[in-house]
C-alpha positions in Angstrom: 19.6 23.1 11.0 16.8 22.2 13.7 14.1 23.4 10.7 15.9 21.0 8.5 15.8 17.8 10.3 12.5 18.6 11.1 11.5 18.5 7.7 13.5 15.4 7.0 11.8 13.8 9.3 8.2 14.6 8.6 9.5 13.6 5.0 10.3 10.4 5.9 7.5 9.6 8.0 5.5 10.4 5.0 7.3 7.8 2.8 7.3 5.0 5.6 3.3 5.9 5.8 3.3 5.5 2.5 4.9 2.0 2.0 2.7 0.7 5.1 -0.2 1.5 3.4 0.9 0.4 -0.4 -1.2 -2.0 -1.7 -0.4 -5.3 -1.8 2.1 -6.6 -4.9 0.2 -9.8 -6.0 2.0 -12.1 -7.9 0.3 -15.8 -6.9 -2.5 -17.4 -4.8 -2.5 -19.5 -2.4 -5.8 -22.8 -1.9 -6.5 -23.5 1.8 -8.6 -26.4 2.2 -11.2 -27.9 4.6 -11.8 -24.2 6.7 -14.7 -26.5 7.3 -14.7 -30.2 6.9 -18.6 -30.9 7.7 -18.0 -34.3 5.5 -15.1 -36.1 6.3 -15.8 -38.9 3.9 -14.7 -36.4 0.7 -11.8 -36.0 -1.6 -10.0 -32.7 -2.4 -8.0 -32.0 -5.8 -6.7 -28.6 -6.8 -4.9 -27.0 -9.6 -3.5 -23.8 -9.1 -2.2 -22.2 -12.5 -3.0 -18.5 -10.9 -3.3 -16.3 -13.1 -4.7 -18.8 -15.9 -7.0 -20.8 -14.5 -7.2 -21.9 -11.0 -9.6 -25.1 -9.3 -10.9 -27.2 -6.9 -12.8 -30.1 -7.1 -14.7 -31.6 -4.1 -16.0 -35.4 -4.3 -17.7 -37.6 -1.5 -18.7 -41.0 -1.7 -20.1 -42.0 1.9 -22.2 -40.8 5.3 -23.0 -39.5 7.6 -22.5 -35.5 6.6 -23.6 -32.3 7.4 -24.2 -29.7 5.8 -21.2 -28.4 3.5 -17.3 -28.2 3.0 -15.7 -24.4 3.1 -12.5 -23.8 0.6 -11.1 -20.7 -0.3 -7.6 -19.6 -2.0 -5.8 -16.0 -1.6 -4.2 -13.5 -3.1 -0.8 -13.8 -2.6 2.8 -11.8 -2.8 4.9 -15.2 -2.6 2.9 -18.0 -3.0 3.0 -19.3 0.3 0.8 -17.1 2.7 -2.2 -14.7 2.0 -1.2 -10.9 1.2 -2.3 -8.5 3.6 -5.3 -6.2 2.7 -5.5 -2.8 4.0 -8.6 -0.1 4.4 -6.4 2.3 1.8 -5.1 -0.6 -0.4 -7.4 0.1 -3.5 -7.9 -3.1 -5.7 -9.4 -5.0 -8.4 -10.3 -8.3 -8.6 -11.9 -10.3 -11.9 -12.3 -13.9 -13.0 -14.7 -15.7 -14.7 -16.3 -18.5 -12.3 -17.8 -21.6 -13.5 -19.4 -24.2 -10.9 -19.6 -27.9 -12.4 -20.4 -31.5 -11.2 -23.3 -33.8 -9.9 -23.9 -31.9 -6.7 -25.1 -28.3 -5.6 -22.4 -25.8 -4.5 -21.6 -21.7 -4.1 -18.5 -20.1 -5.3 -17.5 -16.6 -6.2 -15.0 -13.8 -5.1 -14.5 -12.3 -1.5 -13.6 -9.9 0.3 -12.9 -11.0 3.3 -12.9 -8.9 7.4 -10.2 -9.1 9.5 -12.4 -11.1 12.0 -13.4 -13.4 9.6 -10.4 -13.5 6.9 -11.7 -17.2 5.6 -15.3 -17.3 5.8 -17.2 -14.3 5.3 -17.4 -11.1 2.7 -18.8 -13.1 -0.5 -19.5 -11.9 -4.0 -21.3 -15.6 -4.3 -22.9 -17.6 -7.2 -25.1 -20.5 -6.0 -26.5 -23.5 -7.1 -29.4 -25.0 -7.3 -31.6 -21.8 -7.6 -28.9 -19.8 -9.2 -29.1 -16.7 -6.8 -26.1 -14.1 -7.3 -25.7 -11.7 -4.2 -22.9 -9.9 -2.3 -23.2 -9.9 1.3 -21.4 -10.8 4.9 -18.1 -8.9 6.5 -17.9 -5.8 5.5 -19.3 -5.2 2.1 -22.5 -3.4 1.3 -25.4 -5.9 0.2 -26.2 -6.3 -3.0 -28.3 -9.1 -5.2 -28.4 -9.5 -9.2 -30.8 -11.7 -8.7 -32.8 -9.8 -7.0 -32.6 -6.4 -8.3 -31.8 -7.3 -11.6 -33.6 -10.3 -11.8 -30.2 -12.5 -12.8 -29.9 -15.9 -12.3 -26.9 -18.6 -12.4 -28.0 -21.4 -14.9 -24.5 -22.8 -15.1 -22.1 -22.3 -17.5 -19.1 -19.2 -17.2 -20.0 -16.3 -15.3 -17.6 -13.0 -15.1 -17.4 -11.5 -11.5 -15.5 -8.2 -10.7 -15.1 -6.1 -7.8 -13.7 -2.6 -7.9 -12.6 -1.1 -4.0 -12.0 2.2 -4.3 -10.6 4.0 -0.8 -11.7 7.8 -1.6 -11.4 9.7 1.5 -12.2 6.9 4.0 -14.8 9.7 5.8 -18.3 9.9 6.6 -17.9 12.8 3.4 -16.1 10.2 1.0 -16.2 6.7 2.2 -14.7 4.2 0.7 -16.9 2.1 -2.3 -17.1 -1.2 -4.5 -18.4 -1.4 -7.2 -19.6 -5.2 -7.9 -20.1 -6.3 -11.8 -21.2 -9.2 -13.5 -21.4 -10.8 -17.3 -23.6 -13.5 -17.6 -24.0 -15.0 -20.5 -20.9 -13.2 -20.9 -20.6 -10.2 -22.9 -24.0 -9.0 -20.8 -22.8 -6.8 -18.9 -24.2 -5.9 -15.1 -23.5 -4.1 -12.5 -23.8 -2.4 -9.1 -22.8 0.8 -9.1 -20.4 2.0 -6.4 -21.8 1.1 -3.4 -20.5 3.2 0.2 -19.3 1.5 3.3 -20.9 2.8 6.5 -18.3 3.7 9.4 -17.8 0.4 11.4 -16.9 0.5 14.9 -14.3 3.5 15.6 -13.3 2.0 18.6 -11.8 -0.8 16.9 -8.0 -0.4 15.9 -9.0 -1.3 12.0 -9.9 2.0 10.2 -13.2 3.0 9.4 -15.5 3.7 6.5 -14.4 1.3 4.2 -13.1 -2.4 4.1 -11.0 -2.3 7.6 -7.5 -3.0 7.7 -5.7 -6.8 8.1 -8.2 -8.1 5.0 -7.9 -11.2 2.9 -9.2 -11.0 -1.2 -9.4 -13.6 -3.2 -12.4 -16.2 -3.5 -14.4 -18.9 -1.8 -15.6 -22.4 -2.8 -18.4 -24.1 -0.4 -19.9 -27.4 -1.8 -23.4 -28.1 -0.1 -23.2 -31.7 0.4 -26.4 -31.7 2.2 -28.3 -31.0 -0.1 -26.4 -32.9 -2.7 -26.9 -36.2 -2.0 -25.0 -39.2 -0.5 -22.8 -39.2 -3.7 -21.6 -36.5 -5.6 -19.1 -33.8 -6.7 -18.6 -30.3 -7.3 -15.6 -28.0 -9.2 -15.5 -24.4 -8.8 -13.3 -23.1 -11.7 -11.8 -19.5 -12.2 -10.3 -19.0 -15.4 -8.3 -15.4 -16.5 -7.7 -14.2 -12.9 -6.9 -10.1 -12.8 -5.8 -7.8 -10.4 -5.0 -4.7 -10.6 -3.8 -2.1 -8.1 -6.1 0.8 -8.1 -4.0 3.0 -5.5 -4.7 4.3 -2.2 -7.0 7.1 -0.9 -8.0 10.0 -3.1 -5.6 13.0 -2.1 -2.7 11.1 -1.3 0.1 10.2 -3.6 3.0 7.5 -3.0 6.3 9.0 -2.0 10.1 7.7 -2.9 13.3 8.2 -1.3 14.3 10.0 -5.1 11.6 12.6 -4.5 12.4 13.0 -0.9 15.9 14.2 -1.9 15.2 16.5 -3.8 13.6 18.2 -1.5 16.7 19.1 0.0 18.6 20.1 -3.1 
C-alpha cells in the first residue's frame, strides 16, 4: 500500500509539474500605452483585431519633447492581462510589421525578461536608416542588417521568432531561431541561436529565456528626431502563435494517463 501511494504521489507531482510549466494558451492581446510618455503633447489610437491585424498610431502636434514614446501589446490568455512566459514554455511568434507616417519610429516583436517585461528583448525594425537587429533582455544578438546586409525601406516586413527549450543545460540550452521576409517572400534568417546560463543564483531558470517572461511586440515612435509635428503607426497584420512544447525529453501528463497506471 505504502509503495502505492508513493507512486501516486510522484505521479501526481509529475502532472502538477507539468501544467505549471504548460505553455501559455493564447487566445488575445492586450496594448499598454505610454510605458514611456517622453512627449506629453501626443495622441494615442489603437485597434486591436488580434489575430487579424493589430495597431497603434502615435501623433504629436506641440513642444517641448524628448526623445521618444514606448508602447507595446501582449500576448494574452483572456484579453485583459499579459500571459505568463516561462523558461520551458516553447513558442512561436509571427506577424508581418509595417511602420507608416510622417515621423521616424522602431517596432518589431519581443521577447521580453522578467526584469524588464515592457521595455527590453526586441526583434526591432527601425526607421530612418532601416537597421533590423535582435538584441536586449535575454536574447542572443543578432543583426540582418549587418550580417546580411538587410535593410528596412518601408513597406511589410515578416518577423518570426522560434524559442525552442531543449534541455535548458550548458549541453542543450535553450535557442531562437529569428527569421525575416523582406520584400516578402525573401526569405532570411538566423539560425538557432543558444542562450548562455544567466545568473544561477537568481530564482528564474537558466540557459534559456528565464521564467516570469512577457512575448508579444513593441512600438517606440522617436519623436526627437521626428520633428515638432508628426506621426507614426506600427501595424501587424496575420498575427500567429503557436505552441511549440516544452523541453526536449519531457512529455505533458493527464489525469487519464495517470490512472491507468494503476489499473
Amino acid at each position: 500500500m505504502k509503495r502505492y501511494h508513493l507512486f501516486l504521489f510522484a505521479a501526481v507531482l509529475m502532472l502538477a509539474a507539468a501544467q505549471a510549466s504548460a505553455t501559455p494558451a493564447v487566445n488575445s492581446a492586450v496594448i499598454q500605452l505610454n510605458i514611456w510618455e517622453d512627449c506629453i503633447f501626443h495622441t494615442v489610437t489603437t485597434n486591436n483585431n488580434y489575430s487579424t491585424e493589430l495597431w497603434i498610431d502615435d501623433e504629436w502636434v506641440q513642444w517641448p519633447c524628448g526623445w521618444a514614446n514606448l508602447h507595446n501589446w501582449r500576448l494574452s490568455e483572456d484579453g485583459m492581462t499579459p500571459a505568463v512566459f516561462n523558461n520551458g514554455d516553447g513558442f512561436r511568434l509571427a506577424a508581418v510589421l509595417e511602420l507608416t507616417g510622417t515621423g521616424y519610429g522602431e517596432s518589431g516583436l519581443q521577447v521580453a525578461p522578467w526584469w524588464s517585461q515592457n521595455a527590453d528583448g526586441r526583434f526591432n525594425v527601425r526607421t530612418p536608416d532601416g537597421e533590423i537587429a535582435c538584441f536586449g533582455g535575454r536574447l542572443p544578438f543578432y543583426t540582418f542588417s549587418g550580417f546580411q546586409g538587410v535593410f528596412y525601406l518601408g513597406g511589410p516586413i515578416f518577423l518570426e521568432v522560434v524559442y525552442q527549450p531543449n534541455g535548458l543545460s550548458q549541453t542543450n540550452p535553450a535557442t531562437i531561431t529569428y527569421n525575416i521576409e523582406y520584400p516578402i517572400g525573401t526569405p532570411y534568417t538566423s539560425g538557432p541561436l543558444p542562450f548562455d546560463e544567466g545568473n544561477p543564483n537568481e530564482p528564474y531558470g537558466t540557459w534559456g529565456m528565464l521564467d516570469n517572461a512577457r512575448v508579444g511586440a513593441h512600438f517606440q515612435p522617436l519623436i526627437q528626431n521626428s520633428g515638432q509635428i508628426g506621426s507614426v503607426r506600427a501595424t501587424w497584420s496575420d498575427i500567429d502563435f503557436e505552441d511549440m512544447g516544452g523541453p526536449t525529453g519531457t512529455e505533458e501528463s493527464t489525469w487519464g494517463s495517470v490512472k491507468t497506471l494503476f489499473r
